[in-house]
SEMAR-738726 format. One line per 2 residues: number of its first residue (from 1); their letters; for each residue x, y, z of C-alpha. Coordinates in steps of 0.1 Angstrom, whole numbers. Layout:
<sites>
NUM> a> X,Y,Z ~ ...
</sites>
This chain:
<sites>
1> xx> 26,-137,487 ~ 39,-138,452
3> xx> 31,-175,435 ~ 57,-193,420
5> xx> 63,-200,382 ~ 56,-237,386
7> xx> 24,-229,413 ~ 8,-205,388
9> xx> 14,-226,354 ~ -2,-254,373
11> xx> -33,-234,385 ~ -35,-224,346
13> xx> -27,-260,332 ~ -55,-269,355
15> xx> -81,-247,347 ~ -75,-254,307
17> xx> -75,-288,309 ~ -108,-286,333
19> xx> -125,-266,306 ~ -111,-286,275
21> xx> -125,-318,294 ~ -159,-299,302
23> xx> -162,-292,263 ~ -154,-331,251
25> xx> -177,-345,280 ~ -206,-318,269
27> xx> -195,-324,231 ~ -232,-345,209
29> xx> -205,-372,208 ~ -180,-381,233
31> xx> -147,-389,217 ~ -131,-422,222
33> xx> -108,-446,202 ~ -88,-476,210
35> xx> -68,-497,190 ~ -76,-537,182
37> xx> -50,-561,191 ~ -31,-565,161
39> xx> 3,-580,162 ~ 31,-553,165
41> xx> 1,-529,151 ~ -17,-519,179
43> xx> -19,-477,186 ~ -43,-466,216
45> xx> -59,-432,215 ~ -78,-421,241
47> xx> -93,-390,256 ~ -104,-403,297
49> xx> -79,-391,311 ~ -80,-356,292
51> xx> -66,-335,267 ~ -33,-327,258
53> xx> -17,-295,255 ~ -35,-265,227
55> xx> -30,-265,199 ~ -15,-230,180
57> xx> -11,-230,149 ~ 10,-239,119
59> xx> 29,-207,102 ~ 55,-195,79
61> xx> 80,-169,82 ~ 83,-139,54
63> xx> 117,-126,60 ~ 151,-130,73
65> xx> 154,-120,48 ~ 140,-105,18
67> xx> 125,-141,12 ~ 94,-125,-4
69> xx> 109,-97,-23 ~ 96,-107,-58
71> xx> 61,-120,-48 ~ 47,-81,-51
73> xx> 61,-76,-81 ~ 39,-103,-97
75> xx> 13,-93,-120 ~ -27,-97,-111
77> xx> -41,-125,-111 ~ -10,-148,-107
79> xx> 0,-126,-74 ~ -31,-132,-60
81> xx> -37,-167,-67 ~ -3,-173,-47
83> xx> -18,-154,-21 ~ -48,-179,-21
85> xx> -23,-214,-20 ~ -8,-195,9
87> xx> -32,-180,34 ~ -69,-186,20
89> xx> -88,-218,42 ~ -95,-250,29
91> xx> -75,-243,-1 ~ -36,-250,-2
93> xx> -14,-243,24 ~ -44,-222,46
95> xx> -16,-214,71 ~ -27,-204,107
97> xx> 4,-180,114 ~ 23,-156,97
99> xx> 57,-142,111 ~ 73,-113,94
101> xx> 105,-98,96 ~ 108,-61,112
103> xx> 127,-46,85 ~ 163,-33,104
105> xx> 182,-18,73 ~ 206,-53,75
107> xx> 214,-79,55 ~ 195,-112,70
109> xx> 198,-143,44 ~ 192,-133,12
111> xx> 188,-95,13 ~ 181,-59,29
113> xx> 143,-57,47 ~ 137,-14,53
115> xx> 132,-7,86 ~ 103,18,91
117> xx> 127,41,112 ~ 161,48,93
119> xx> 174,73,116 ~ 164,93,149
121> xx> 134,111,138 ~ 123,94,109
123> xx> 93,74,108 ~ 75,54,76
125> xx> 53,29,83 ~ 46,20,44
127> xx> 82,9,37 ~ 86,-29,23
129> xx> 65,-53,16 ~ 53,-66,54
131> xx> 25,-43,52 ~ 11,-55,22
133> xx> 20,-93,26 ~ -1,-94,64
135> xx> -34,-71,47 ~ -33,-97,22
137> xx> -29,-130,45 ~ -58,-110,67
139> xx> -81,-101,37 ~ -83,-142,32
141> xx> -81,-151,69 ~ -90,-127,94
143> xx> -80,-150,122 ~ -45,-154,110
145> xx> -19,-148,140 ~ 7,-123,134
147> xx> 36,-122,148 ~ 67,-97,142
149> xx> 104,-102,148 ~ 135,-82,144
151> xx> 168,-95,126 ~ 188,-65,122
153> xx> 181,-28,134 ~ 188,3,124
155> xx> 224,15,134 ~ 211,49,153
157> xx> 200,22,182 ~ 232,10,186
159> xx> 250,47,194 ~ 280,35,177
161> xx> 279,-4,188 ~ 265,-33,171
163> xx> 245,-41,197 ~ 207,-31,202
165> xx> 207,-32,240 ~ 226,1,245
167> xx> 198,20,258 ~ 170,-7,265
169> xx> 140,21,265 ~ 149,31,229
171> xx> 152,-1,214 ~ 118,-11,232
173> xx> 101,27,219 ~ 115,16,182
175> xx> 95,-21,183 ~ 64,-6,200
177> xx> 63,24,174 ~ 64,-7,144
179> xx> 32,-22,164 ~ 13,10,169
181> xx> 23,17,132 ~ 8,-15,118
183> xx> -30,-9,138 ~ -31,28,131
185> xx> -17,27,90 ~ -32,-5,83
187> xx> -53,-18,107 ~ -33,-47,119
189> xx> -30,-64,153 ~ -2,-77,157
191> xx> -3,-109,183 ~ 32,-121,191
193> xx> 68,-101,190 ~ 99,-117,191
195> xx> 130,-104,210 ~ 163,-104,182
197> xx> 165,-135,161 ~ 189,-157,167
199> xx> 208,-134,183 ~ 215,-128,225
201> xx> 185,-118,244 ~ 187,-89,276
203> xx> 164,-101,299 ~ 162,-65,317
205> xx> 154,-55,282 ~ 124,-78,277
207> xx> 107,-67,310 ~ 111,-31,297
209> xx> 93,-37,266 ~ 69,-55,283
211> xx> 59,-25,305 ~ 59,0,274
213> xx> 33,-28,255 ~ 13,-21,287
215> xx> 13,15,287 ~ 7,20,251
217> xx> -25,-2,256 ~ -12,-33,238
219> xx> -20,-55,269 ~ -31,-82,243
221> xx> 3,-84,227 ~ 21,-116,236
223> xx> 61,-118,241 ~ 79,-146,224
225> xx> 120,-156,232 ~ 141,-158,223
227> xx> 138,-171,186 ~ 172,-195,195
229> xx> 180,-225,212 ~ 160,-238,244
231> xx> 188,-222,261 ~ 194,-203,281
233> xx> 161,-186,281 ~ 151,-211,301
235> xx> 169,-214,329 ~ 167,-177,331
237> xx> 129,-177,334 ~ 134,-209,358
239> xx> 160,-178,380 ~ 142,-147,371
241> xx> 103,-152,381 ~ 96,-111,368
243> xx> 112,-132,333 ~ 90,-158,338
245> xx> 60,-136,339 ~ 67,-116,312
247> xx> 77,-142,288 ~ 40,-161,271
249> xx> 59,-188,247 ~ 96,-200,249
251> xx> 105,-200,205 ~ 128,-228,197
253> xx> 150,-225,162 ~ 153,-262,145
255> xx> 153,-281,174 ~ 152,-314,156
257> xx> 115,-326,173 ~ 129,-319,210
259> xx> 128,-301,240 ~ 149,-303,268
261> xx> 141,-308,308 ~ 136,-267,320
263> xx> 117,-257,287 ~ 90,-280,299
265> xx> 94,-269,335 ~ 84,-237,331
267> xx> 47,-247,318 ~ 49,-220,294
269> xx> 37,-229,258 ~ 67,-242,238
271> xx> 67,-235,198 ~ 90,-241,171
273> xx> 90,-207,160 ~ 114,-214,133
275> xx> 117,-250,111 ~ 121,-263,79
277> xx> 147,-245,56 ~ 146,-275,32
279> xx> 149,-274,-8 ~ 112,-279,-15
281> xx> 108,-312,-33 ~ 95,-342,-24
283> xx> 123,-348,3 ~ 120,-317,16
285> xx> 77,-320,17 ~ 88,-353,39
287> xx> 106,-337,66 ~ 82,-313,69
289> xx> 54,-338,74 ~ 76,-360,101
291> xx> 78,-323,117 ~ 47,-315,118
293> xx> 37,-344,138 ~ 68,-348,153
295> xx> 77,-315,172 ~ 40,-326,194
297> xx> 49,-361,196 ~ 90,-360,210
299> xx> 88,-323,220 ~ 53,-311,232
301> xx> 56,-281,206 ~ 25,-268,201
303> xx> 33,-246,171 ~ 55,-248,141
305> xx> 63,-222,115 ~ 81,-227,83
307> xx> 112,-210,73 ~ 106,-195,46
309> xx> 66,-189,31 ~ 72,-190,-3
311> xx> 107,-190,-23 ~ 104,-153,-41
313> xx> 140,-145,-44 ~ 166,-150,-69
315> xx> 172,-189,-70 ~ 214,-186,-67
317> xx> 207,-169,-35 ~ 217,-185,-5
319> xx> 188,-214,5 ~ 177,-212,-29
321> xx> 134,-227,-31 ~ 134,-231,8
323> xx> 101,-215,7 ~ 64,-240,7
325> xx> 60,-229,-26 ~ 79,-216,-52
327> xx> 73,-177,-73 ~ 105,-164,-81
329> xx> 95,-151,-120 ~ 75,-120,-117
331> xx> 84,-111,-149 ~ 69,-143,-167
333> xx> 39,-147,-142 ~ 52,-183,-134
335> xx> 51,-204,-103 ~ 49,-234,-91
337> xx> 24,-251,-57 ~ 53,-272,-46
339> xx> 45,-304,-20 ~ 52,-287,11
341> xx> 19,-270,5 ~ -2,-295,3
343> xx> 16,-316,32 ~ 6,-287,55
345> xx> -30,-287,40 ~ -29,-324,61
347> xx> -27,-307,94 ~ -37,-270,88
349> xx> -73,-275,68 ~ -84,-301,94
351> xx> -72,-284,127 ~ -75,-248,140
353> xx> -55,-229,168 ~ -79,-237,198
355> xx> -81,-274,194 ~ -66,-300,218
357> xx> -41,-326,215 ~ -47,-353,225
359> xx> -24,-371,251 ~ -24,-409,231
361> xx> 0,-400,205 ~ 26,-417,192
363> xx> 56,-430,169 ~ 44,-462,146
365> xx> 64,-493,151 ~ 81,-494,119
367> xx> 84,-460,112 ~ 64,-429,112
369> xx> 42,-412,134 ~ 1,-406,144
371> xx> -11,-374,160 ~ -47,-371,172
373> xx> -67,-334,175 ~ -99,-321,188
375> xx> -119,-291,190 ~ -140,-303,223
377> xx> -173,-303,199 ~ -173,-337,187
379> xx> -147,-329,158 ~ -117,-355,155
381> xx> -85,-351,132 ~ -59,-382,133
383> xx> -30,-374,108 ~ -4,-399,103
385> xx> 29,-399,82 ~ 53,-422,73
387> xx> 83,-403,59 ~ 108,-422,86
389> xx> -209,-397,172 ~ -186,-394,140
391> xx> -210,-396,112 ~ -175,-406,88
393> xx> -138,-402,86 ~ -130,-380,55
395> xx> -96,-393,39 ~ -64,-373,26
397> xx> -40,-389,14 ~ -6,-379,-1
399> xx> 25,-404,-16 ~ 57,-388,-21
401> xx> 74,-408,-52 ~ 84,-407,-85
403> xx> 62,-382,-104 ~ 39,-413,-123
405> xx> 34,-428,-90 ~ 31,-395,-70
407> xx> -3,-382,-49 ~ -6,-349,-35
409> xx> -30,-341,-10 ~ -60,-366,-30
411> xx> -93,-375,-13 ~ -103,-410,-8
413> xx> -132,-428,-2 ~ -143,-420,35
415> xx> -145,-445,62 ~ -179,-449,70
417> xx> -193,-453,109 ~ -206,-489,106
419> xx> -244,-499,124 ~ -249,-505,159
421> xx> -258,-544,152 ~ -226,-547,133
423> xx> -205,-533,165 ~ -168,-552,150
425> xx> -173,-552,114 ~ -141,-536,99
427> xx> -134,-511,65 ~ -104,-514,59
429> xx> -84,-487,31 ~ -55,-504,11
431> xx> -24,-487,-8 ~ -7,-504,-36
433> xx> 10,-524,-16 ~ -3,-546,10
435> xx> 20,-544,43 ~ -1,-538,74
437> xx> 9,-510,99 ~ -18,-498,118
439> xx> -55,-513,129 ~ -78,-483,147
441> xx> -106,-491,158 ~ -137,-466,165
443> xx> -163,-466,195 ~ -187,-443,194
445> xx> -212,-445,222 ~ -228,-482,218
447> xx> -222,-483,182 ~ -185,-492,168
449> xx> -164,-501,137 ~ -128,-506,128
451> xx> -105,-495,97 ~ -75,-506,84
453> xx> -45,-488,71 ~ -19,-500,54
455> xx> 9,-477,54 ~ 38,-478,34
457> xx> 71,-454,29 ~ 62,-417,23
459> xx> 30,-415,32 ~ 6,-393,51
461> xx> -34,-401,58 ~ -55,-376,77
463> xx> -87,-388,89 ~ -112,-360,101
465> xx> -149,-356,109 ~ -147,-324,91
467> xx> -161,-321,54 ~ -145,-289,47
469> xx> -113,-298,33 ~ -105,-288,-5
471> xx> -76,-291,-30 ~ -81,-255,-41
473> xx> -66,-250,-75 ~ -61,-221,-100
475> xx> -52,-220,-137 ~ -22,-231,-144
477> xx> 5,-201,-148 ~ 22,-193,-176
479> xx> 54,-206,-187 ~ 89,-204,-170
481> xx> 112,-180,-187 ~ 142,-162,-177
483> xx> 147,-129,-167 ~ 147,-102,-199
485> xx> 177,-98,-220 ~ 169,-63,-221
487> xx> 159,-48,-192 ~ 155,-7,-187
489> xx> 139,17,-155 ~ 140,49,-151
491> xx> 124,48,-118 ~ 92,75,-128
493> xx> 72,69,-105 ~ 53,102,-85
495> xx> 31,77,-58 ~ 52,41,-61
497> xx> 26,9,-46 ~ 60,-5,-30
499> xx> 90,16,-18 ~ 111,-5,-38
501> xx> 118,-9,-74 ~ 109,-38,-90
503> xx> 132,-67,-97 ~ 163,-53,-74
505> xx> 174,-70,-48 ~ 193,-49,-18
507> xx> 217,-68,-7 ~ 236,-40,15
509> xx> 220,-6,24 ~ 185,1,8
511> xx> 176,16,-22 ~ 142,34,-29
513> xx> 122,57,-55 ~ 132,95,-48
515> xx> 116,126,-55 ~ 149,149,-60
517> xx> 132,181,-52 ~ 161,201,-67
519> xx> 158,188,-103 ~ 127,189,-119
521> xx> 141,178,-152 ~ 153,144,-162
523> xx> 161,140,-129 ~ 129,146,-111
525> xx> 124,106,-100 ~ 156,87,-90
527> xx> 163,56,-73 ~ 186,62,-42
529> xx> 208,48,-14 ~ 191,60,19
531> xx> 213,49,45 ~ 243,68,63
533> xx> 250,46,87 ~ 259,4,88
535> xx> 230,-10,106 ~ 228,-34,141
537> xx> 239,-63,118 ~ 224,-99,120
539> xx> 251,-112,96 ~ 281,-103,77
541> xx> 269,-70,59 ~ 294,-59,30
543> xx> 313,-24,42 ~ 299,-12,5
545> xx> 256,-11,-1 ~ 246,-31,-36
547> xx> 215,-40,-54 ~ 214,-67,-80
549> xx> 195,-76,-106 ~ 187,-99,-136
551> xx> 197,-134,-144 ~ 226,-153,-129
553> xx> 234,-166,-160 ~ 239,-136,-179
555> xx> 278,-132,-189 ~ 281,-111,-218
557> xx> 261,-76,-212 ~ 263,-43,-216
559> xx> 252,-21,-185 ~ 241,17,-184
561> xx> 230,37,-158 ~ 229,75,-147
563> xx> 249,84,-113 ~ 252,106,-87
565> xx> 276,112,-58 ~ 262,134,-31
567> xx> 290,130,-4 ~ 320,154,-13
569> xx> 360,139,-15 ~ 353,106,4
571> xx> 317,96,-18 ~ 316,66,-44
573> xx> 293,52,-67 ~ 301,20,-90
575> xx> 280,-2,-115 ~ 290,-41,-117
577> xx> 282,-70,-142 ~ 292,-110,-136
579> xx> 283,-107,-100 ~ 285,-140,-84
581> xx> 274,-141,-48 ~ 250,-124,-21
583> xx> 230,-126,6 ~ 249,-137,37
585> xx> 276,-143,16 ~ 277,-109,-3
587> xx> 313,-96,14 ~ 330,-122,-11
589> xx> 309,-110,-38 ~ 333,-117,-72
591> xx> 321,-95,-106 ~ 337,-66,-122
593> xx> 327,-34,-110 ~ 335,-2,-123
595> xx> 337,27,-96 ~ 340,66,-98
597> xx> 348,88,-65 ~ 344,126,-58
599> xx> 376,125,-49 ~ 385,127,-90
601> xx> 392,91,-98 ~ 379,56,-109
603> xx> 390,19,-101 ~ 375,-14,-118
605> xx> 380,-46,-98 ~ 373,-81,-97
607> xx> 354,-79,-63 ~ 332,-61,-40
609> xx> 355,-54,-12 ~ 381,-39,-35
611> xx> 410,-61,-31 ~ 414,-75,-63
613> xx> 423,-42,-86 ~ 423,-41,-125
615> xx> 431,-6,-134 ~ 426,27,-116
617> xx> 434,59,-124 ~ 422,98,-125
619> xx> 391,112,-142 ~ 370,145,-141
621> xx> 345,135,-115 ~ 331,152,-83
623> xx> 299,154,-64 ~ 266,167,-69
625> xx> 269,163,-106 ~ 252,136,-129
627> xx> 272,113,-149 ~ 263,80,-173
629> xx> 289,52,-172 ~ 288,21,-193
631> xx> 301,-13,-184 ~ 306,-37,-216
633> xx> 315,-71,-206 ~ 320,-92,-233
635> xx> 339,-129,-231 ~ 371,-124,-212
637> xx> 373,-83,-222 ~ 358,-56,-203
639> xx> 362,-22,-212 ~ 337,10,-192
641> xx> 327,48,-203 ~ 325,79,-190
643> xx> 297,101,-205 ~ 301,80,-240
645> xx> 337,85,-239 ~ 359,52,-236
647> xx> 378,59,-199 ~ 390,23,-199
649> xx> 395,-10,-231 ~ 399,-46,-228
651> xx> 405,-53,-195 ~ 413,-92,-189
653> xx> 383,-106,-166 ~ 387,-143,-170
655> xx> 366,-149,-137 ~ 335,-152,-129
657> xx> 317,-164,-160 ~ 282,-153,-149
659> xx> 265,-137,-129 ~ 242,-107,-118
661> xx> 234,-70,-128 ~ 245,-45,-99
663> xx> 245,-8,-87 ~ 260,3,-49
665> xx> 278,28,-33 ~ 314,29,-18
667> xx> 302,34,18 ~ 269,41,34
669> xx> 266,75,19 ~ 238,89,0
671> xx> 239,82,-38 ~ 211,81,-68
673> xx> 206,66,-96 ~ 185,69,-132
675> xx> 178,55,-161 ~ 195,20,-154
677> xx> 194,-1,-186 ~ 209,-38,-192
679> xx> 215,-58,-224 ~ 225,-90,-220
681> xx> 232,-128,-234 ~ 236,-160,-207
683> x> 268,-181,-208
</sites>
């Protein structure tokens, strides 16, 4: 007979916890800690009855969307030393997970990811950036977890809807071919796939990819869902016991630290598979560290992974420096190791995926929190925060304040174990200002001691047994500096590193290098528009595809480029200055662009979606042929040519004042582009 969901997770829970409690009792020192009886301060951890749940990993997500589509434009060595803050151990960041978006063709935040299938038969497994961001992460930390998730997909799945789960065998063949792809172009494995972020699940369609991991040998590749809210995944797999099965972790979006009743009662692993999303200063560094130990703590979540891994977009895009770190100036080489990073450094250098909770943890009386980790072996890590046989306890420390009263991520003095004859002798570590908190004491087999913290506002302490923590640290980067005021690419390029040019940013449809086989002139190397179709959208996608670039502050420029139609009577291109908005918010885009049709005619208006019309009229254009137009922006006047010769003057554009570079096409069509060159002032 068939075992329940609750009688097999409690034959599994049991077997775990049997072995975890095998490891501590075996461990050269058995783990132990109880709490003096301070007033109002006393905190009791302690391993006899057990171990909590595993531990999995802390993680970041690169993607939904386009978060890091600057870092691989950076120059050697400054790409590579953001590399180390970010994945190399006992550095920076030294994150345990990495979670990367399966480019779909759609707009998911703050740009366009490529999907390695555009259409039917079309396969291209070195598309984007993925690929080269989860090499990289491996090449530091070959235990890193990967995990893939889909935003948007490619609109060929859909048959004419926007919805993926038309024909569940397809949509399962198109996420299967992306793993397959990863281990047989690059060697990856990837360990976790998600279902459709943030979006409705199919539970029929989940046991269908399920089977075709299985027969496609990728037995080892765990199912996450469903990348939401707690619900309703979880009553389903409560329902559905062939769910149940299928399903290894239940993937919670922001769930504020908690869980709810039927997460928990299915005994399945329960992460946070999405947090953060904070501006990352000091406040934001704060929330993260109450998360951290938090989402254990209220929720039993035994993973949590950052939205986004490192800010490496244009800064006006929506969620501006949400990433741990900050590298969105490949042009100047600049970044900055922002506070998140070293925050995570508390729990990621001193833990590893493996390690036990355990089951005393807590909230401090007057604010804060204290989580307590173990690998079984003897190893100990207690972190605590208050944003709201041990040979010694190594001591990180971090204050977030004002910047002459501001620590990141500092050792202190260790806490020494003190001599058997001395068995209630105390240490105890004092901050700036003296307000009690917390009194821990330590007994190790017949011997003991006791410290003291004093915890004030802001803080976080890790105390570990381990001796392998570091704050890793590079030369400082060069300077900030804004993007060039001239700025020229004529996209020659016979074997491009990255399928994308540098600097743009596709906010609807994707652009990439092109080898036009039928011009081997000036011609020969193009950028172009490669979709004809609007994608399985995650959000609102403009009806038009654009790519901007530059600074936001430009207002005064002059933009060239070459272009060329290739769909007869109903095909479009257009160049824009001034433009204003994107991401999930590029339908509203504001700008002046300047548009030419096959159809023999050009328009210039205030907005993407065409609404807002300055002057239109008739012109000698048609398809297949290569033309130059000029947009000169200057103050409140805006005047565009055709070839060199003036087709529109002065035009009043009193609004916006600033604002990006852009090329696009009317529709999804397939359009190029050459020899794009800006000149430019900021307001």
């Amino acid at each position: 007979m068939a075992e329940t969901p609750h009688q097999a997770s409690r034959q599994r829970q049991a077997k775990v916890m049997t072995a975890a409690a095998g490891s501590a009792g075996r461990a050269v020192v058995p783990l132990l800690l109880c709490a003096l009886l301070a007033p109002s301060a006393a905190y009791v951890l302690d391993d006899s009855a057990g171990l909590g749940r595993e531990f999995d990993g802390i993680g970041a997500v690169s993607g939904g969307g386009a978060t890091s589509r600057l870092l691989i434009n950076y120059s050697e060595p400054y790409r590579s030393e953001i590399l180390d803050y970010l994945f190399k151990p006992n550095f920076g960041a030294s994150l345990h997970i990495l979670k990367v978006e399966i480019g779909g063709d759609g707009q998911t935040t703050d740009g366009t990811e490529p999907s390695h299938m555009h259409y039917t038969l079309d396969e291209n497994y070195f598309r984007g950036y993925e690929w080269w961001l989860m090499k990289e992460a491996k090449k530091r930390n070959p235990d890193i977890t990967l995990i893939g998730l889909p935003w948007s997909f490619p609109g060929w799945l859909g048959k004419g809807f926007n919805w993926p789960y038309v024909n569940l065998e397809l949509t399962a063949y198109y996420i299967v071919s992306w793993i397959l792809g990863a281990k047989r172009y690059h060697d990856l494995d990837i360990d976790y796939i998600g279902i459709w972020n943030e979006r409705s699940f199919d539970s029929n369609y989940i046991k269908v990819l399920r089977r075709m991991l299985n027969t496609q040998g990728l037995q080892k590749v765990k199912i996450i869902a469903s990348d939401n809210l707690w619900e309703p995944i979880s009553t389903s797999m409560l329902l559905d016991s062939a769910l149940w099965k299928v399903i290894d972790v239940i993937g919670a979006h922001y769930p504020g630290t908690h869980t709810v009743r039927n997460a928990q009662l299915t005994q399945k692993k329960l992460w946070s598979s999405e947090d953060f999303s904070t501006l990352n200063s000091d406040v934001g560094a704060g929330c993260w560290g109450r998360i951290l130990n938090q989402n254990y703590i209220n929720g039993y979540m035994t993973s949590t992974i950052a939205w986004n891994l490192v800010a490496s977009y244009y800064e006006q895009l929506p969620y501006g420096r949400c990433g741990l770190m900050t590298a969105q100036e490949p042009w100047s080489g600049h970044y900055v190791v922002e506070s998140p990073i070293w925050v995570t450094a508390h729990t990621t250098q001193f833990t590893q995926p493996g390690w036990y909770y355990l089951k005393t943890v807590g909230h401090l009386e007057k604010g804060g929190s204290y989580v307590a980790l173990t690998d079984g072996l003897g190893n100990l890590t207690i972190i605590v925060e208050t944003m709201s046989d041990i040979p010694e306890l190594q001591v990180w420390y971090t204050k977030l304040a004002k910047p002459l009263e501001r620590t990141l991520f500092k050792q202190l003095d260790s806490l020494w174990k003190l001599p058997p004859v001395f068995p209630s002798s105390s240490m105890t570590l004092t901050s700036h200002h003296l307000r009690p908190c917390a009194v821990f004491a330590v007994q190790l087999d017949d011997s003991g001691g006791r410290f003291t913290l004093d915890l004030q506002e802001d803080e976080l302490f890790t105390l570990t047994t381990l001796t392998t923590g570091r704050k890793g640290s590079h030369p400082l980067p060069p300077k900030s500096q804004s993007f060039p005021l001239s700025y020229k690419d004529d996209f020659n390029v016979d074997y491009p590193f990255f399928s994308e040019p540098p600097n743009f940013a596709d906010q609807t449809g994707v652009f990439e290098y092109y080898t036009n086989i039928e011009d081997k002139g000036e011609h020969h190397y193009t950028l172009r528009q490669v979709l004809n179709q609007r994608p399985i959208t995650w959000t609102a996608d403009a009806a038009n595809t654009i790519s901007i670039i530059g600074d936001y502050h430009w207002s005064d420029l002059t933009i060239q480029c070459d272009v060329y139609i290739e769909t007869l009577n109903r095909g479009g291109v257009f160049i824009a200055g001034r433009v204003n908005k994107g991401g999930i918010l590029i339908r509203s885009a504001r700008g002046v662009f300047f548009w030419i049709f096959s159809n023999g005619s050009f328009r210039v208006t205030g907005d993407l979606a065409g609404w807002i019309t300055y002057t239109a009229g008739s012109v000698e254009v048609t398809a297949k042929v290569w033309y130059t137009l000029t947009l000169i922006i200057k103050g409140s006047l805006s005047s565009g040519m055709l070839n060199g010769k003036p087709l529109w003057t002065n035009i009043h554009v009193n609004y916006p004042k600033n604002g990006w570079a852009a090329i696009g096409t009317h529709s999804f069509e397939f359009a190029q582009f050459d020899n794009f060159h800006v000149e430019a002032t900021r307001s």
